[in-house]
N, C-alpha and C positions, 0 to 999 in steps of 0.2 A: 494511554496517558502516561506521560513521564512523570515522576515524583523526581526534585531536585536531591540533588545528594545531600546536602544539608538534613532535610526533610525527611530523609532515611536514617541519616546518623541518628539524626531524634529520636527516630521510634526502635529502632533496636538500642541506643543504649537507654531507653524507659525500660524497654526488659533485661537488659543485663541488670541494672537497676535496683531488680528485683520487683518489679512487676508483672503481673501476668500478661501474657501473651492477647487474651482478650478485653483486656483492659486496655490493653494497647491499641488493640483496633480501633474500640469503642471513640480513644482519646482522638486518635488519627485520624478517623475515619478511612479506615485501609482494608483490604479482605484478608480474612487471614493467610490464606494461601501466598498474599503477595506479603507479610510479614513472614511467614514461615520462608519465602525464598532469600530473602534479606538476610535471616540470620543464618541460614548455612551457606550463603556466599562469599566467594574470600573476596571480592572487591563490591564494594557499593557503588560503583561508579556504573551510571547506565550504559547500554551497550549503544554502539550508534548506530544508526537507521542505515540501510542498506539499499540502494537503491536497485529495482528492476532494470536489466537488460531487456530491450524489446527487439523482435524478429523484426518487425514490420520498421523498415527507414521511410519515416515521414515524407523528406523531402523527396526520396524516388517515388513512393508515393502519389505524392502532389504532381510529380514529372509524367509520372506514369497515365494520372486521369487527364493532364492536359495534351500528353500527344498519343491519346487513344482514349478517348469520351465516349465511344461508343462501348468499351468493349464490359462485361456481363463481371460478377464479383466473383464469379466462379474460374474465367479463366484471370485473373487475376489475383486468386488464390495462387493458381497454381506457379504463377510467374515469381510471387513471392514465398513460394514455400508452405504457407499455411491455409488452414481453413477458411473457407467464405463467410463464415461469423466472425470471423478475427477483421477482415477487411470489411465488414460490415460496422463494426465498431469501430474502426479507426477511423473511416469518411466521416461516420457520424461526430467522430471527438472533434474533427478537423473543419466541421461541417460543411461538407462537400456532401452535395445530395445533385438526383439529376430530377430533371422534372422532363417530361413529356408531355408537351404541348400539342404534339399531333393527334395523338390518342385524343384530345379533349372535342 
């Protein structure tokens, strides 16, 4: 959870203040550990959210199940580099599942 920088200025200048440190929590509702970072930070401004790089390109992917349906998660792994858990999660996000109707 992000705390708005407002919302920080608050509770550390309560303790420059001259209040305690746990009082300050209590007031906040903050842990202290995340007050203790606040005040030995030189900026209060939250850092911004970073996003993940993914190995796996969706859309080759998506290319990939349509012009080879048959073929197994394991050589598929290896087509895109990574593990067959990784390709197994990704169908599932995309939901792309195959079913086998013959077996039935």
């Amino acid at each position: 959870m992000t705390y708005s920088l407002d919302y920080r200025q608050r509770a550390v200048a309560h303790v420059k203040e001259g209040s305690t440190s746990a009082e300050a929590c209590r007031l906040f509702k903050i842990d202290p550990k995340t007050l203790y970072n606040w005040l030995k930070a030189k900026s209060l401004h939250p850092n911004p959210v970073k996003t993940r790089t993914r190995k796996i390109d969706k859309q080759a992917l998506i290319a990939h199940v349509r012009d080879y349906p048959d073929a197994l998660q394991r050589e598929r792994a290896k087509i895109f580099g990574v593990d067959a858990s990784a390709i197994c999660r990704s169908l599932q996000n995309l939901k792309i599942v195959k079913k086998n109707d013959a077996l039935r």
